[in-house]
C-alpha positions as CSV (number, residue, x, y, z in Angstrom):
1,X,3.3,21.6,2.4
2,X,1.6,23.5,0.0
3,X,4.7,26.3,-0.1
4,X,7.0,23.3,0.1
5,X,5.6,22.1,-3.0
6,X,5.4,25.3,-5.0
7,X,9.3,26.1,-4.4
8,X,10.3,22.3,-5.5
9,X,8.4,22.9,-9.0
10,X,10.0,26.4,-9.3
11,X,13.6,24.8,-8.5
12,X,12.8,21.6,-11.3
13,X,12.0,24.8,-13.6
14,X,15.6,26.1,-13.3
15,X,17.3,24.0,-14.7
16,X,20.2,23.9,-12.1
17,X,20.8,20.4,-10.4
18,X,22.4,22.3,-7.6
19,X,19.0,24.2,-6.4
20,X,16.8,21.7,-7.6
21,X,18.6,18.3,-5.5
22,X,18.7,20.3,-2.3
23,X,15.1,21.5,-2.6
24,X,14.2,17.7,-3.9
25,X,15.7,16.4,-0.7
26,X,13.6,18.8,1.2
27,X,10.5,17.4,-0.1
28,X,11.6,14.5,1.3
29,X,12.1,15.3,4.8
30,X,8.7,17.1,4.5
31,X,6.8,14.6,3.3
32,X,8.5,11.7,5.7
33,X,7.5,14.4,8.6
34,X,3.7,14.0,7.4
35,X,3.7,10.4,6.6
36,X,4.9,9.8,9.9
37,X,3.3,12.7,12.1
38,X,0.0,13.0,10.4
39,X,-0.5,10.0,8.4
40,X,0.5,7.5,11.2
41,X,2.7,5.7,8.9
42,X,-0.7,5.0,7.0
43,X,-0.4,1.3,7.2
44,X,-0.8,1.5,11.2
45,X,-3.1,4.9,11.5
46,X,-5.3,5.0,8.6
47,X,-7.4,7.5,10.0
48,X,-6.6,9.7,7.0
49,X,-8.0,10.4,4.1
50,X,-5.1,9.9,2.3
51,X,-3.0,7.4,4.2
52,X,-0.4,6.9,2.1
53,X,0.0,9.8,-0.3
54,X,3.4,11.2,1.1
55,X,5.3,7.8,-0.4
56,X,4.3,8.1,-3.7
57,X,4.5,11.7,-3.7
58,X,8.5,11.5,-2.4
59,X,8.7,8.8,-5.8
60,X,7.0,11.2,-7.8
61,X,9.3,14.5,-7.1
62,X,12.4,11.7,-7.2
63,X,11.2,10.4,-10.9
64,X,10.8,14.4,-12.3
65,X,14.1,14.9,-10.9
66,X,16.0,12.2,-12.7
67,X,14.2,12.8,-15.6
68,X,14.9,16.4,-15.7
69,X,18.8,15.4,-14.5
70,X,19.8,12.2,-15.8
71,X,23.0,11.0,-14.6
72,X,25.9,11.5,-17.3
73,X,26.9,8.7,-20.0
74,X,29.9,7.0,-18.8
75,X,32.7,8.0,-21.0
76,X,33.7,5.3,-24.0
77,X,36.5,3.2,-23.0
78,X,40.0,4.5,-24.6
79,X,40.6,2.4,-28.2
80,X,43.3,-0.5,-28.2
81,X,46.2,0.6,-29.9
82,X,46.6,-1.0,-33.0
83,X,49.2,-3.9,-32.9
84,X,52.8,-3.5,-34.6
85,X,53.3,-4.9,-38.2
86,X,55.1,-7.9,-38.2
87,X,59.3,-7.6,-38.7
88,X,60.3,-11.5,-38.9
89,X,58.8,-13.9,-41.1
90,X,56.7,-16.3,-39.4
91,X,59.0,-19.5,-39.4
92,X,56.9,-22.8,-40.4
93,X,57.3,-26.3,-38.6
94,X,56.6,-29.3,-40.4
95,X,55.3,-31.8,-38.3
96,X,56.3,-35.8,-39.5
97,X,53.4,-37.7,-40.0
98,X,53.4,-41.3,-40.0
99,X,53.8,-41.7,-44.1
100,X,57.0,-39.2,-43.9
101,X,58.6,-41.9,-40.9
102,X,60.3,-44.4,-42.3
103,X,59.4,-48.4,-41.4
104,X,62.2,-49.4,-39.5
105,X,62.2,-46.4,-37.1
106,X,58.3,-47.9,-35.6
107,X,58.4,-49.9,-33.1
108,X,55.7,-52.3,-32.2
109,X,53.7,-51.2,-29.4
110,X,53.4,-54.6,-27.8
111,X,57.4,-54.2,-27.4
112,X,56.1,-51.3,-25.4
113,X,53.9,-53.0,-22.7
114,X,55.5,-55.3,-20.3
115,X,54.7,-58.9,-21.5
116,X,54.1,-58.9,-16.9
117,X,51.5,-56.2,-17.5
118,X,49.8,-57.5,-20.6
119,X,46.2,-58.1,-21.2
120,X,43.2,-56.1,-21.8
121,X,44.1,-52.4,-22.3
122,X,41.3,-50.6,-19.5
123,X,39.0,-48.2,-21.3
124,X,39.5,-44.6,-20.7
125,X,35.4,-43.9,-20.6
126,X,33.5,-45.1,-17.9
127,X,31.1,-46.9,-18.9
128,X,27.3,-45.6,-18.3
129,X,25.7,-46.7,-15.1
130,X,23.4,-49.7,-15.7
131,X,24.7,-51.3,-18.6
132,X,26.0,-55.0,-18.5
133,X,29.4,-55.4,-17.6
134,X,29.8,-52.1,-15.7
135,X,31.3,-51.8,-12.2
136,X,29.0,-51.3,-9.7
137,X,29.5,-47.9,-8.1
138,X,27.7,-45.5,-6.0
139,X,25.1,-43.6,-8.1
140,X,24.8,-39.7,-7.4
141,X,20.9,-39.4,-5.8
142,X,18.9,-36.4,-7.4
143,X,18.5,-33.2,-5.9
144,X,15.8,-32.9,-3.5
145,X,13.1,-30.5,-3.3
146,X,14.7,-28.5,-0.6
147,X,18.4,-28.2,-3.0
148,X,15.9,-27.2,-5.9
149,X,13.7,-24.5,-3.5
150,X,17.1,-23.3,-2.4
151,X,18.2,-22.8,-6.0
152,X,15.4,-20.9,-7.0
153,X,15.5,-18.6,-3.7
154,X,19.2,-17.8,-4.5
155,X,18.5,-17.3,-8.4
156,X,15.7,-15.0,-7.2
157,X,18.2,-13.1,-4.9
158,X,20.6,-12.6,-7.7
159,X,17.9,-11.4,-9.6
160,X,16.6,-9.3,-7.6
161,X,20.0,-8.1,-6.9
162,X,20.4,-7.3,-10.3
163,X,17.2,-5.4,-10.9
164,X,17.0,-1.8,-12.3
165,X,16.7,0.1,-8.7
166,X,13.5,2.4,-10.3
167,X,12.1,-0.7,-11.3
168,X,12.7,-1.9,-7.2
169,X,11.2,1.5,-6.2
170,X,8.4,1.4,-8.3
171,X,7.0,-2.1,-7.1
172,X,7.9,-0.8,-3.5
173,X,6.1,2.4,-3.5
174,X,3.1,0.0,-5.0
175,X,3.2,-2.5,-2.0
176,X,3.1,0.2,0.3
177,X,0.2,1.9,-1.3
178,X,-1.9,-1.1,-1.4
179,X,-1.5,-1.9,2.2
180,X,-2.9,1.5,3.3
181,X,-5.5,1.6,1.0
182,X,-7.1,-1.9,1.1
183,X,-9.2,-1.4,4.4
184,X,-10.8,1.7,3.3
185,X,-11.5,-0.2,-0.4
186,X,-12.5,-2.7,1.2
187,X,-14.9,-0.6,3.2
188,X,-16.0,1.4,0.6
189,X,-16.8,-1.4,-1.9
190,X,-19.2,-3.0,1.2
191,X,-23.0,-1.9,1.5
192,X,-22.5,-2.1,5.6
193,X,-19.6,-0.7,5.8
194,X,-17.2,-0.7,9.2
195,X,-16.9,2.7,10.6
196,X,-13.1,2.8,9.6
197,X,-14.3,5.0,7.0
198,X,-16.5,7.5,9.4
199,X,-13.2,7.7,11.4
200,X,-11.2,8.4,8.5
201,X,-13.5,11.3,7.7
202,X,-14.0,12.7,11.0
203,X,-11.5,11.1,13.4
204,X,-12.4,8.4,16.5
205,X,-15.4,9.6,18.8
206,X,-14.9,11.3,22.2
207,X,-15.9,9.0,24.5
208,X,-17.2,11.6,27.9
209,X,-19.2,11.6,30.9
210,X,-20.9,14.5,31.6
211,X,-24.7,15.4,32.5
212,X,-26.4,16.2,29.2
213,X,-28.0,19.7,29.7
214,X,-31.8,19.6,29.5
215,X,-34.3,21.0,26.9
216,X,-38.0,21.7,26.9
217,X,-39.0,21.7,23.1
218,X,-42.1,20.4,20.9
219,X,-42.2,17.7,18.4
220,X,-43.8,17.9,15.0
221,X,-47.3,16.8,16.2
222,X,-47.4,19.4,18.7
223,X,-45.9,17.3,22.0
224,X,-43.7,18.6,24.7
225,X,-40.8,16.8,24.8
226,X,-37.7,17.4,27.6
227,X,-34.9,15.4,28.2
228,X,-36.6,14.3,31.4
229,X,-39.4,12.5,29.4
230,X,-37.2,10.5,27.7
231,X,-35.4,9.3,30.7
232,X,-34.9,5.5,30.9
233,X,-34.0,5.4,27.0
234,X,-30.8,5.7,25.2
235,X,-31.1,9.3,22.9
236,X,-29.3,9.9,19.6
237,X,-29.4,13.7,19.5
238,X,-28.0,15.9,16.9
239,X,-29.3,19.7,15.3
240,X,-30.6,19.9,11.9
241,X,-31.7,22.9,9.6
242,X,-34.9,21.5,8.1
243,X,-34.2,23.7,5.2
244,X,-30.7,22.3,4.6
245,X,-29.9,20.7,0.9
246,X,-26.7,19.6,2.0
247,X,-25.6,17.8,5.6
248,X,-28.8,17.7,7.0
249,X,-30.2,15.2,4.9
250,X,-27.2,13.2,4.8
251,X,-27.1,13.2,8.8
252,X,-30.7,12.3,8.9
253,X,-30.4,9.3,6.6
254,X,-27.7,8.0,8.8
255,X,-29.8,8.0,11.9
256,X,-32.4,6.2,9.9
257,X,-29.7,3.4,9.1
258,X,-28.3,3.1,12.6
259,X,-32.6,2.8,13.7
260,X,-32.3,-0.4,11.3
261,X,-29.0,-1.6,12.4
262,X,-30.4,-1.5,15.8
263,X,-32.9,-3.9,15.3
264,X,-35.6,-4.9,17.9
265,X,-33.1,-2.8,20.3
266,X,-34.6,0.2,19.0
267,X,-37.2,0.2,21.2
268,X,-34.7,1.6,23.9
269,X,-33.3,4.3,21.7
270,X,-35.1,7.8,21.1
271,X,-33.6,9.3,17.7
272,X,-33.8,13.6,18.3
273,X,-33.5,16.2,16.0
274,X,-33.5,19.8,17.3
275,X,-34.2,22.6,14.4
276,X,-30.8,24.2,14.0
277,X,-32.2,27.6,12.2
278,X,-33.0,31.1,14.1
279,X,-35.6,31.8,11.1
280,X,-37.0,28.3,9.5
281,X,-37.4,26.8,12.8
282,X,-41.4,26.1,13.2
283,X,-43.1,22.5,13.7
284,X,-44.3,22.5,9.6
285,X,-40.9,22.9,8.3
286,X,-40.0,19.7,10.5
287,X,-42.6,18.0,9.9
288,X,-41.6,18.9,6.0
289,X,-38.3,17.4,6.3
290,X,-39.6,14.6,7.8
291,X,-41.5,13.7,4.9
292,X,-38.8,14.5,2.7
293,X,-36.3,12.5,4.1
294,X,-38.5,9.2,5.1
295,X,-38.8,10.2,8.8
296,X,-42.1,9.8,9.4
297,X,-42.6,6.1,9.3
298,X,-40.1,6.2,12.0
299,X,-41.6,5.3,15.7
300,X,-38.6,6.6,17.5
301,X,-37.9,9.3,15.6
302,X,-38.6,13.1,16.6
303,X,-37.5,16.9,15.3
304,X,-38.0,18.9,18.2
305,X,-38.7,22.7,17.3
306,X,-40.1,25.8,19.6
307,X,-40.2,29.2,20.5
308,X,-36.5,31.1,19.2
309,X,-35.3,31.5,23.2
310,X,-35.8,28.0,24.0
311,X,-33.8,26.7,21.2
312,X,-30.6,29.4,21.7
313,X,-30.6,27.9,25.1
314,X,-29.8,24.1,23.5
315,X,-27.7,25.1,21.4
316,X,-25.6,27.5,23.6
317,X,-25.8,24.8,26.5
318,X,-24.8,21.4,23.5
319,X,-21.5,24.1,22.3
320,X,-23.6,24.4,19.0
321,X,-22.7,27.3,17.0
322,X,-25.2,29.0,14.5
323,X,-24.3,31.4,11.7
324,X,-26.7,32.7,9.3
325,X,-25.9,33.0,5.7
326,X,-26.3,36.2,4.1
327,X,-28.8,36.4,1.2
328,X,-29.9,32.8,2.0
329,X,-32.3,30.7,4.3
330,X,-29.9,28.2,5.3
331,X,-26.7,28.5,7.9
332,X,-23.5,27.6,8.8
333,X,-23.4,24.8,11.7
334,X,-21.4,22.0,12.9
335,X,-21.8,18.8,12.1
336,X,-22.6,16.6,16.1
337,X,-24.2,13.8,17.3
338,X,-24.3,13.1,20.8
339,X,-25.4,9.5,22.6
340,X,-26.9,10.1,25.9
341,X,-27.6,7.1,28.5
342,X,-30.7,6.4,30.5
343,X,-29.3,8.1,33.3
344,X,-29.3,11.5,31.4
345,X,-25.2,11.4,31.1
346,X,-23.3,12.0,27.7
347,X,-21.5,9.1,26.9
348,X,-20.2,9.6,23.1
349,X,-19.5,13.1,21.2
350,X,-19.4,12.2,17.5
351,X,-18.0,14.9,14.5
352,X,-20.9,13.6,12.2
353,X,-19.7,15.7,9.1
354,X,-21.2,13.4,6.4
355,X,-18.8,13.9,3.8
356,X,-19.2,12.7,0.6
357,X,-22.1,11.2,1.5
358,X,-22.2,7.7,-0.9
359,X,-24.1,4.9,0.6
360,X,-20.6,3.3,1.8
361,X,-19.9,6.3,4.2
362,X,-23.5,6.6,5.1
363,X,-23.7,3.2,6.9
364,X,-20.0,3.9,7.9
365,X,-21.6,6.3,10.1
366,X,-25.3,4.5,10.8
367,X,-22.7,1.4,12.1
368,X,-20.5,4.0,14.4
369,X,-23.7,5.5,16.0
370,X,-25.4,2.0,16.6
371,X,-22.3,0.8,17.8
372,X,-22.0,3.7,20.5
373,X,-25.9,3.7,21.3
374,X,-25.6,-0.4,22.1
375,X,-22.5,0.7,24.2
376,X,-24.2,3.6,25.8
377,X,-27.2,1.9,26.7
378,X,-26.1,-1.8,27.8
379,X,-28.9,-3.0,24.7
């Protein structure tokens, strides 16, 4: 698309309305492709992050090409040819008035009505419904409100009809922009937001069924934990880097919101961290984190660290890779929260990438994870 884009421009630059049309109608079919393949028509998909941008950007390309090639002026009409001077004089008619006609040629204008036929002369005017004297006659009713509503509709159409057609595009490509984009404002502009917007980001979750792969770590306070122990309860897990200025807080914020969306249900669902870094992995820099982040006040809550074997294991066996950064202390790691049943089963795999991280996509997210933990566990 990006390419796509880059030729378009280069053809508007040419000057030359027979390489820049072709490559403007090209843009087109592109863009349709992506609205329709990608975008899921926007209106009915919405899952992404710019539902709608392929319409206006189809209007856009359109409005640089017609202003960079505006259609031609029609050519002036031909001037009417000048009329011939006239050869004849203009012959004058005197027309006899009644001074000029002499007495005896009147004639009376009773001689002219039939004495049979005389009487009152009827008036010519009818006169105005209502008044004395009038025949009675069969008055016209007033439109009713459906002739008037029909009049306006077809005035409309006419006018519509008659519109300037960039004007017509203009006001469509509008409509259509609004209709994609009012769930996710709407979502956005809400402190407990839906998780449209956590789909947007990241897509719908996975919903599996697999055993979860067990763990034998320790907690900040120095506990063994395993995913046997927590058998019975519904467990949030995800991996964090406890030195992480980035994700990792983000992510942990959002399982602090879904613990408070949960409720009194809560007290069925374990929230697990595992330390996500080969060389800041030790119980202190959890228990760091925790304080950093608000953690600690949290029953429920745990960030599970241990020996450098133990936790390679997890995340080989969770498909969680690990890259160090060079010349840093943090690393490169995917962004995953799994929901795991009382039975020990994966139910949900969530892409938990936090994005921008504003407190609309943060309980976007909190409000996905609840949702799936409630779902998981039967709370």
């Amino acid at each position: 698309m990006v390419a796509v884009l880059v030729l378009v421009a280069a053809a508007l630059f040419t000057g030359r309305r027979a390489v820049a049309g072709p490559a403007v109608a090209v843009l087109a079919v592109f863009c349709l492709a992506g609205w329709v393949l990608i975008e899921d028509l926007g209106v009915f998909g919405g899952l992404g992050t710019d539902p709608n941008s392929m319409i206006p950007l189809i209007l856009l390309v359109t409005a640089a090409y017609l202003a960079r090639f505006p259609a031609p002026a029609p050519a002036p009409a031909p001037a009417a040819a000048p009329l011939p001077p006239a050869t004849a004089a203009r012959e004058t008619v005197s027309v006899p008035t009644a001074s000029t006609i002499p007495a005896a040629s009147m004639i009376p204008a009773a001689s002219i009505i039939p004495a049979a036929t005389a009487g009152p002369v009827p008036s010519l005017v009818a006169p105005a419904p209502g008044l004395a004297g009038a025949p009675a006659g069969p008055a016209l009713a007033p439109p009713g409100r459906r002739a008037r509503g029909w009049s306006r509709l077809r005035r409309l159409a006419r006018s519509a009809g008659s519109a300037d057609p960039r004007t017509v595009a203009a006001l469509w490509a509008l409509g259509v922009t609004l209709i994609g984009a009012w769930p996710m404002a709407a979502a956005a502009a809400s402190r407990s937001a839906d998780p449209v917007l956590a789909r947007a980001l990241d897509g719908s979750a996975a919903v599996v069924d697999f055993a979860a792969p067990g763990f034998s770590l320790t907690s900040e306070d120095g506990r063994a934990v395993s995913l046997a122990s927590l058998r019975g309860k519904t467990v949030l897990l995800t991996f964090l880097d406890p030195v992480c200025t980035s994700d990792c807080p983000l992510i942990a914020q959002e399982f602090r919101q879904a613990d408070v969306m949960l409720g009194a249900r809560r007290t069925h669902v374990e929230l697990i961290a595992i330390a996500a870094n080969p060389v800041y992995h030790s119980a202190r820099y959890a228990r760091a984190f925790d304080r950093q982040e608000g953690l600690s006040v949290l029953a429920n809550w745990m960030f599970l660290s241990g020996p450098l074997p133990a936790l390679r294991r997890a995340w080989h066996d969770y498909s969680f890779p690990v890259t160090m950064v060079p010349a840093g202390g943090m690393v490169e790691h995917g962004d995953v929260a799994y929901v795991i049943d009382p039975a020990g089963r994966v139910r949900t795999e969530l892409n938990f990438d936090p994005g921008p991280g504003t407190s609309a996509t943060r309980s976007s997210f909190a409000a996905e994870l609840a949702s799936a933990a409630t779902a998981a566990g039967g709370l």
